[in-house]
C-alpha positions in Angstrom: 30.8 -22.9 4.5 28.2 -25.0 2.8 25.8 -22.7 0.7 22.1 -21.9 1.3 20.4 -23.1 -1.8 17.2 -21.4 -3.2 14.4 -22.4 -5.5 13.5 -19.6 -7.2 9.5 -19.6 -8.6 8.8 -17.3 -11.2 12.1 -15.5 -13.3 10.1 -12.3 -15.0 10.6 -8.8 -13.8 11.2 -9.1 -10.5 12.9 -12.7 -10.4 15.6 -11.8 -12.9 16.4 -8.9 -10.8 16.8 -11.0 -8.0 18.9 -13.7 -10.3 20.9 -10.9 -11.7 21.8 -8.7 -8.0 22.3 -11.9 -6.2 24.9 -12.7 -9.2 26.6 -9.1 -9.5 26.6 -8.8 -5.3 28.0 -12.4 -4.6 30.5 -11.1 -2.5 29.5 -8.7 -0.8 25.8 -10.5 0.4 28.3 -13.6 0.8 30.1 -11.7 3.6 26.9 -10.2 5.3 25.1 -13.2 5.3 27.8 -15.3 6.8 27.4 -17.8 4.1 26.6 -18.4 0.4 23.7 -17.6 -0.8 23.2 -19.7 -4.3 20.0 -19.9 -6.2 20.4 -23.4 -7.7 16.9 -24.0 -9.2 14.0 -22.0 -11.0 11.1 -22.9 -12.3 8.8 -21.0 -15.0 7.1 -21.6 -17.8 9.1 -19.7 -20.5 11.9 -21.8 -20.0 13.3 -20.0 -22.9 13.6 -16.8 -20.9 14.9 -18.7 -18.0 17.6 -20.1 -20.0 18.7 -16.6 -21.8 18.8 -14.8 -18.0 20.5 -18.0 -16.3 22.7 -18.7 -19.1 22.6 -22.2 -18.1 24.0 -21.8 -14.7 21.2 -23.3 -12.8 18.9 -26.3 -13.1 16.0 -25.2 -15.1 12.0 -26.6 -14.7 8.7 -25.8 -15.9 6.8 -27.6 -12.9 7.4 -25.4 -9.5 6.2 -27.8 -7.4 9.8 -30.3 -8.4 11.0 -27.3 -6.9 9.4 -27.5 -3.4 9.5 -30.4 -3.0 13.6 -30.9 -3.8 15.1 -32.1 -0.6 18.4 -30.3 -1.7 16.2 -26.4 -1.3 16.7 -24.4 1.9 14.3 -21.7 1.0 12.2 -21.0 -1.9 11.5 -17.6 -3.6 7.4 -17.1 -4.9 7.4 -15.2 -7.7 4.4 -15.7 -9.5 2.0 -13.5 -8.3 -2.0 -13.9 -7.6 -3.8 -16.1 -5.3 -4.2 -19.3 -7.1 -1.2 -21.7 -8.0 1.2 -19.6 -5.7 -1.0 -20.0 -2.7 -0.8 -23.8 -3.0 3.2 -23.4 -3.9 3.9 -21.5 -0.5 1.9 -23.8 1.7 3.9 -26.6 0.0 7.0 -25.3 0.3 6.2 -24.7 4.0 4.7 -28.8 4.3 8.2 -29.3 3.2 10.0 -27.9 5.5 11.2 -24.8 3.7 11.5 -21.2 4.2 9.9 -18.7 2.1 10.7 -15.4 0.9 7.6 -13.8 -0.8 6.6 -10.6 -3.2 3.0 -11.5 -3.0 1.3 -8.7 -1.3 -2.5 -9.5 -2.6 -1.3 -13.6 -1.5 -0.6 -12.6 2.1 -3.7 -10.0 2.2 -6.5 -12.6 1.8 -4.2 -15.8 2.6 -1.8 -14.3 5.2 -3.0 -15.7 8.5 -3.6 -19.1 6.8 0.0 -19.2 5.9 1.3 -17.7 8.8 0.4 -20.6 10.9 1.2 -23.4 9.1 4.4 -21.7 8.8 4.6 -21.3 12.7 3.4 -24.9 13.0 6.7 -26.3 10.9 9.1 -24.1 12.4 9.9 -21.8 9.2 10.1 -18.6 8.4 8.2 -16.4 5.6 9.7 -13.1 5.0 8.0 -10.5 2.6 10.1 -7.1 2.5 9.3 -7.3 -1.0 5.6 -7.3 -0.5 4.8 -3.9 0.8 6.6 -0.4 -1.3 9.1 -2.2 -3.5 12.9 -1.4 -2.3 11.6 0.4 0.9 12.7 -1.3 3.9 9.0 -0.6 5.8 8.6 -3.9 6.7 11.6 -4.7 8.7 11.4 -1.0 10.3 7.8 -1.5 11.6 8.8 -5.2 12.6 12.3 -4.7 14.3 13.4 -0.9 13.8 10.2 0.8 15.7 9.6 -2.2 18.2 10.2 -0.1 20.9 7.1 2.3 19.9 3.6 1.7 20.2 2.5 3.0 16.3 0.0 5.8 16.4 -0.9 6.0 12.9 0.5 4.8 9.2 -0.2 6.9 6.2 1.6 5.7 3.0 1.6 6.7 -0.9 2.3 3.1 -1.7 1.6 2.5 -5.5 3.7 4.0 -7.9 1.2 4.0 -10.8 -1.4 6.1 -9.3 1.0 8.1 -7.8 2.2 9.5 -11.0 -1.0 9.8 -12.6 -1.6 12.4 -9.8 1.3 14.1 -10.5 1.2 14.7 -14.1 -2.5 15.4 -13.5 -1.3 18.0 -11.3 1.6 19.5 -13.1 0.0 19.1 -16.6 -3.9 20.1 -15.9 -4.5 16.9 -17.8 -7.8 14.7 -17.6 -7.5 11.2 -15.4 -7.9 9.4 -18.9 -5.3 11.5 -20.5 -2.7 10.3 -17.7 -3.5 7.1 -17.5 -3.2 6.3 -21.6 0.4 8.1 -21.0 1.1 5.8 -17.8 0.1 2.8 -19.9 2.6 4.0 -23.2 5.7 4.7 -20.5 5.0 0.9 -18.7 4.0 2.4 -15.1 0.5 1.5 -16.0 -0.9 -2.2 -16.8 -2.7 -2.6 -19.8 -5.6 -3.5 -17.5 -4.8 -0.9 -14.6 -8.3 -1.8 -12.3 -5.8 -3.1 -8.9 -4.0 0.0 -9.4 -6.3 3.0 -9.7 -8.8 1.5 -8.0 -7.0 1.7 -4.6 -6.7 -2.5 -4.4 -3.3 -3.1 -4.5 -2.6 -0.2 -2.0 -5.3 -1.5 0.2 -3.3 -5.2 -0.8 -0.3 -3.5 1.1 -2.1 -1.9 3.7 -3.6 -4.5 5.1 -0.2 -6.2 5.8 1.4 -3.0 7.3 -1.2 -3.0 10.1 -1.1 -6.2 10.8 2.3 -5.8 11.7 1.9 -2.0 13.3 -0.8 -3.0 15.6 -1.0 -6.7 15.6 -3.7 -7.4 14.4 -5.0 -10.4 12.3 -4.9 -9.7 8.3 -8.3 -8.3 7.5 -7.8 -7.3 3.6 -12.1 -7.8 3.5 -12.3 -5.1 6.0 -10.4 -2.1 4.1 -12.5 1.0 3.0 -11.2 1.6 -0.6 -11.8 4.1 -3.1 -9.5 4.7 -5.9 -8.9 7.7 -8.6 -10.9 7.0 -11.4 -13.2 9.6 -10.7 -10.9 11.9 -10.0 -11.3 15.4 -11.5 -8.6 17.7 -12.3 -10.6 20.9 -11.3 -10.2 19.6 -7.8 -6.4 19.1 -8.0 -6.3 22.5 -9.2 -8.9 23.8 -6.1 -7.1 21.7 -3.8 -4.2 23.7 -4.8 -5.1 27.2 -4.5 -6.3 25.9 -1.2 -2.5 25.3 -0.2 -2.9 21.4 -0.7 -2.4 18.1 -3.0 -4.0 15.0 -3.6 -2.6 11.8 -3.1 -3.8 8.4 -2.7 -3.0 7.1 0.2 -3.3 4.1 2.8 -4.3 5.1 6.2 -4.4 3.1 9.4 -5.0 4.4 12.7 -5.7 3.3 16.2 -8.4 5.1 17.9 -10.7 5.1 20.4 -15.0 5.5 19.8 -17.1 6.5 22.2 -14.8 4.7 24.4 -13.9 1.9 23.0 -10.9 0.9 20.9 -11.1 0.6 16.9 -8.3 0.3 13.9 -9.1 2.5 10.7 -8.2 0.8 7.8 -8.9 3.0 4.6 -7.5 3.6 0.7 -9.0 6.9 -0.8 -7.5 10.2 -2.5 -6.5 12.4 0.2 -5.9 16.3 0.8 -2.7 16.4 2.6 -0.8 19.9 2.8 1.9 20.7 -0.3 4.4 21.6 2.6 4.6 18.4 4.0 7.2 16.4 2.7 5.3 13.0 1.6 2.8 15.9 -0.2 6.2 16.5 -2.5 6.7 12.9 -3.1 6.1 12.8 -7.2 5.8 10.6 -9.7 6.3 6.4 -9.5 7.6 7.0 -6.2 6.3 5.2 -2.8 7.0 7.2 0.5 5.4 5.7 4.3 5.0 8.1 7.0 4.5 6.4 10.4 3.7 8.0 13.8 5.1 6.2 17.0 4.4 7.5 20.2 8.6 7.6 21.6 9.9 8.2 18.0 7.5 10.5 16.8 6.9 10.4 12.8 9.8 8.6 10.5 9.1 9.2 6.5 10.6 5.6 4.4 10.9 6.9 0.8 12.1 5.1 -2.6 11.2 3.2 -5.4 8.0 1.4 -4.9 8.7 -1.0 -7.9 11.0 -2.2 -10.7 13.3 -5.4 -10.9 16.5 -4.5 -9.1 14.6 -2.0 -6.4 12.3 -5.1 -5.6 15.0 -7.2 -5.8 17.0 -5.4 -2.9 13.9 -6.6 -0.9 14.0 -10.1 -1.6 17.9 -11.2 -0.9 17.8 -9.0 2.3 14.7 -11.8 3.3 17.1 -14.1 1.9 20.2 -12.5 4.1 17.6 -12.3 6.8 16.8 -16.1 6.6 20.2 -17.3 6.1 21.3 -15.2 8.9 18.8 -16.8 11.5 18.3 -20.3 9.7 19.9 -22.3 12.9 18.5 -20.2 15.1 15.6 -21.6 17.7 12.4 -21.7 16.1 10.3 -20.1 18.7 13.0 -17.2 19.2 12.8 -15.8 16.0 11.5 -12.2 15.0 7.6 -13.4 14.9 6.4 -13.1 11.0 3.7 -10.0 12.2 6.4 -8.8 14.8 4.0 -10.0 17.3 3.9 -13.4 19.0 0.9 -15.3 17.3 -1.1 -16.1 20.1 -0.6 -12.3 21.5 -2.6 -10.9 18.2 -5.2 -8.8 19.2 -9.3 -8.2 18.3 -9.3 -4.6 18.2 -12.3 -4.1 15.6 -11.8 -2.7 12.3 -13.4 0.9 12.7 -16.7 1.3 9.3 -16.3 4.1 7.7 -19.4 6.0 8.8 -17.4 6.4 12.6 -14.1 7.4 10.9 -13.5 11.4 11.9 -11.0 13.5 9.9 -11.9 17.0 7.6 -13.2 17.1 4.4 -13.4 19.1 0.8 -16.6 19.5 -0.5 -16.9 20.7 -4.2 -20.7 21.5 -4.9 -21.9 23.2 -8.2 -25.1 25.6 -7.8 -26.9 28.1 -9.2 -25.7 31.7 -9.7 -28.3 33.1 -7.0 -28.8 34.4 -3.9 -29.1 32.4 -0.6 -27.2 29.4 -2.0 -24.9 29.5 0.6 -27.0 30.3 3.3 -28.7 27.1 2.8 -25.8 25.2 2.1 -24.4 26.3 5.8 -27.2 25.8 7.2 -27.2 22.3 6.6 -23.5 21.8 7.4 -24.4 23.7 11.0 -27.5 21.2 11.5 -24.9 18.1 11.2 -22.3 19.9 13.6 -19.8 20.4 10.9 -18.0 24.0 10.7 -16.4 25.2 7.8 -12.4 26.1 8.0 -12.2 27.4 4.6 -14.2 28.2 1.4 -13.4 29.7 -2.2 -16.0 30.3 -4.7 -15.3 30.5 -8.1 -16.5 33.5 -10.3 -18.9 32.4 -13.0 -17.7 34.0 -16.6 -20.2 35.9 -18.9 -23.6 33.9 -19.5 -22.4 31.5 -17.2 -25.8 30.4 -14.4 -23.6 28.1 -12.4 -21.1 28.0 -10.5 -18.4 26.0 -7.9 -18.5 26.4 -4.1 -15.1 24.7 -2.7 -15.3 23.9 1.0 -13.2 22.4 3.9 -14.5 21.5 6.8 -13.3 20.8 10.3 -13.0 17.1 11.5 -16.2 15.6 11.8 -17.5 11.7 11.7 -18.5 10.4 8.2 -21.6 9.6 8.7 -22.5 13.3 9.3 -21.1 14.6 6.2 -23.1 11.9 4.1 -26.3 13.2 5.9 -24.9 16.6 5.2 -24.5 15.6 1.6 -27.3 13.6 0.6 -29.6 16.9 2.4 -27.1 19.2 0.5 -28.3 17.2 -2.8 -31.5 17.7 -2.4 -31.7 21.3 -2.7 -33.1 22.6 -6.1 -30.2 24.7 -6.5 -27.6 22.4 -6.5 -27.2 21.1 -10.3 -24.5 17.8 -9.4 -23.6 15.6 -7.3 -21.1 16.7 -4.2 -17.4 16.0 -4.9 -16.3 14.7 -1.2 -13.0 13.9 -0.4 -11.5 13.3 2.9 -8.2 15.6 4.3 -5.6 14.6 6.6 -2.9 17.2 8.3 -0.8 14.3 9.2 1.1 16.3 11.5 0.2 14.3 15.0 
C-alpha cells in the first residue's frame, strides 16, 4: 500500500526522537496504521545535525516552507517551537491541503482557534497529543476515551521542571535557588527557566485541556497564573507537618456563581493531601487527574518530556491521521472533541469569585492577643479556620510563625482578610497565601 509521506519541521530533541522510533518501530506502527508511515523530508537549519541523525535517508532542506508546500507531503510534523515562524508554517501547511501533527502547546494556546478553523475550512486535520504532558495520552482520553462524561473538574502537575524542583525542595530542605541551579546542571531546567517556574507553560497546557474538557474556545489570556519563584521552603516543611505537599498545578473547573455558570482556569502552587496519589507523584514526572461525572476520577501518569516519551505522542497523531485520512471530512473526531459551531461561552471565572481553602503563613510578634486579632478578622470576612500550628520561638527570639488553613471561602474575602490582617502593627511581613485543594470530589 502506497505510503503516507511526512515533512518533518524541526529534527532537535523531540524530532530526532520521532525520526529515530518511527525508524526502530517500522513494523509494528506499519501494521497498526494500516499503511506506511515514511517521513521523506525535513527541514532545519543545522543541516549538519539533520544529516548525522538521517544518515542520508531522507531529502534534507533548510527552508521549511519547500516542505509545505511539496505536493508529494501528506502531513507535516511542526517542530520548531514558539509563535512566530511556526505559526505561519502550520497555517501553510493547512492552505496546502495538509495535515498537521503538532508539539506546540504555547502555538495552539494563543493561535489555537485561529488554526482550528482554517483547518476545519480545508478539510484537515491537526492533532497535538504531543502538546499537553509529553508521552501521556490526556489528549486523546479527554477527546475520545471520556466522551461519554460530562468533565467535572481537571487538576494536572503538567511540567516536569517545576515539578522536581518541588521535590528536592521537599526531600532536601533546600532553598528555591538552590534547586533550580541543580535543575539547570541535570538539563531539567532551561538556562532561562521564566515559562517554567513561572506557571506559563503549564498554564500553555491548560488552556488546551479545557478547551477540549468543556468546549470552550482557547482563552490562554484568561488563565490566573502564579508560579514558584517565591516559594519558601519553610512552607513545604509546614505544609508537611500539616499532613500535605505542594505542587504546582493546573486547575479547571466548571462551576456555577450566584447562579450562573463560570469555567476556572488557574496555574498556582497548591496544598493537596500527601495521601493522595498525584501528591506522591515526584520528580520530572507529569500526572492529570480528571473528574467525570459517570467515570468518576481517572489519574494519566508518565513522563511529561524527553525525545522518545514525546515522540510516542507524535506518530500516534501520525497513526491517528493515517488511520482516518480517507475518511469524510465532516465525520471526523472534531479537533476540541466538540463540533465547532457547538463551542460554548461559558465565562472564564476572575480569580476574586474562585472558592476553595487556603494556608496562611503570617509572622508576628511574640505577644499576647495576636491571635485574637488575627481571628477576628478572619471571622469578620466569614472565613473559619480548619487548622492552625504555631511555631515556638527559640531563646531571644520576638517573632514568631502562625500557620493557618482555612475552610473554603471566595478569594476576594481572604485578600480583604489579608490586606486588614497586614495592617495590624503586630504583624512584621507580608501573608504567605496559598490556595488548597482536597481533590477528592
Amino acid at each position: 500500500m502506497k505510503p503516507i509521506h511526512v515533512g518533518l519541521l524541526g529534527i532537535g530533541t523531540v524530532g530526532g526522537g520521532t525520526f529515530n522510533v518511527l525508524a526502530r518501530n517500522e513494523s509494528e506502527i506499519t501494521r497498526r496504521a494500516g499503511r506506511p508511515i515514511r517521513i521523506s523530508k525535513v527541514a532545519d537549519k543545522d543541516l549538519e545535525l539533520a544529516k548525522r541523525i538521517t544518515q542520508g535517508k531522507v531529502a534534507l532542506t533548510d527552508d521549511a516552507f519547500s516542505v509545505v508546500t511539496d505536493p508529494d507531503i501528506d502531513i507535516v510534523v511542526e517542530l520548531i517551537g514558539g509563535t512566530g515562524i511556526a505559526k505561519d508554517l502550520v497555517l501553510a501547511a493547512i492552505n496546502n491541503g495538509k495535515h498537521v501533527v503538532t508539539a506546540n502547546k504555547a502555538l495552539l494556546a494563543k493561535h489555537g482557534n485561529e488554526i482550528f478553523a482554517a483547518a476545519q475550512k480545508k478539510g484537515v486535520m491537526v492533532a497535538f497529543e504531543a502538546a499537553v504532558a509529553g508521552g501521556i495520552p490526556i489528549i486523546k482520553a479527554l477527546r475520545e476515551g471520556l466522551t461519554a462524561n460530562r468533565i467535572q473538574w481537571i487538576a494536572g502537575i503538567i511540567n516536569g521542571t517545576t515539578n522536581f524542583i518541588l521535590s528536592e525542595m521537599r526531600d532536601k530542605g533546600l532553598a528555591f535557588s538552590e534547586v533550580l541551579k541543580e535543575a539547570q546542571r541535570l538539563g531539567y531546567a532551561e538556562a532561562d527557566p521564566t515559562f517554567d517556574i513561572e506557571g506559563v507553560d503549564a498554564a500553555h497546557k491548560l488552556t488546551i485541556m479545557a478547551a477540549i474538557a468543556f468546549g470552550i474556545p482557547m482563552q490562554f489570556d484568561k488563565v490566573h497564573i502564579e508560579g514558584i519563584s517565591k516559594l519558601d521552603a519553610s512552607d513545604i516543611k509546614y505544609a508537611e507537618q500539616l499532613g500535605y505537599r505542594i505542587k504546582l498545578l493546573g486547575i479547571t473547573k466548571r462551576v456555577s456563581v450566584n447562579g450562573k455558570d463560570g469555567i476556572e482556569l488557574r496555574v498556582h502552587p497548591t496544598l493537596i493531601p500527601s495521601r493522595r496519589l498525584i501528591a506522591n507523584v515526584e520528580g520530572a514526572m507529569n500526572a492529570v487527574l480528571v473528574q467525570g461525572d459517570a467515570v468518576g476520577a481517572t489519574l494519566y501518569y508518565g513522563k511529561g518530556a524527553g525525545a522518545e516519551p514525546t515522540a510516542s505522542a507524535v506518530i500516534a497523531d501520525l497513526v491517528d491521521i493515517t488511520r482516518m485520512h480517507t475518511a469524510d471530512p465532516e465525520h471526523r473526531v472534531p479537533h476540541l472533541a466538540f463540533q465547532p459551531d457547538a463551542l460554548i461561552d461559558t465565562p472564564i471565572l476572575p480569580m476574586s469569585e474562585v472558592e476553595t481553602s487556603y494556608y496562611l503563613r503570617l509572622t508576628v510578634s511574640d505577644k499576647p492577643g495576636v491571635l485574637a486579632d488575627v481571628t477576628r478578622i478572619l471571622a469578620d470576612q466569614q472565613i473559619s479556620i480548619g487548622a492552625m500550628i504555631q511555631r515556638e520561638p527559640g531563646e531571644g527570639e520576638e517573632q514568631t510563625d502562625i500557620i493557618m488553613l482555612t475552610h473554603q471561602t471566595r478569594e476576594k474575602h481572604i485578600d480583604a482578610a489579608i490586606a486588614l490582617i497586614e495592617a495590624l502593627p503586630v504583624v512584621k511581613s507580608k501573608v504567605t497565601r496559598l490556595r488548597l485543594e482536597e481533590l477528592d470530589k
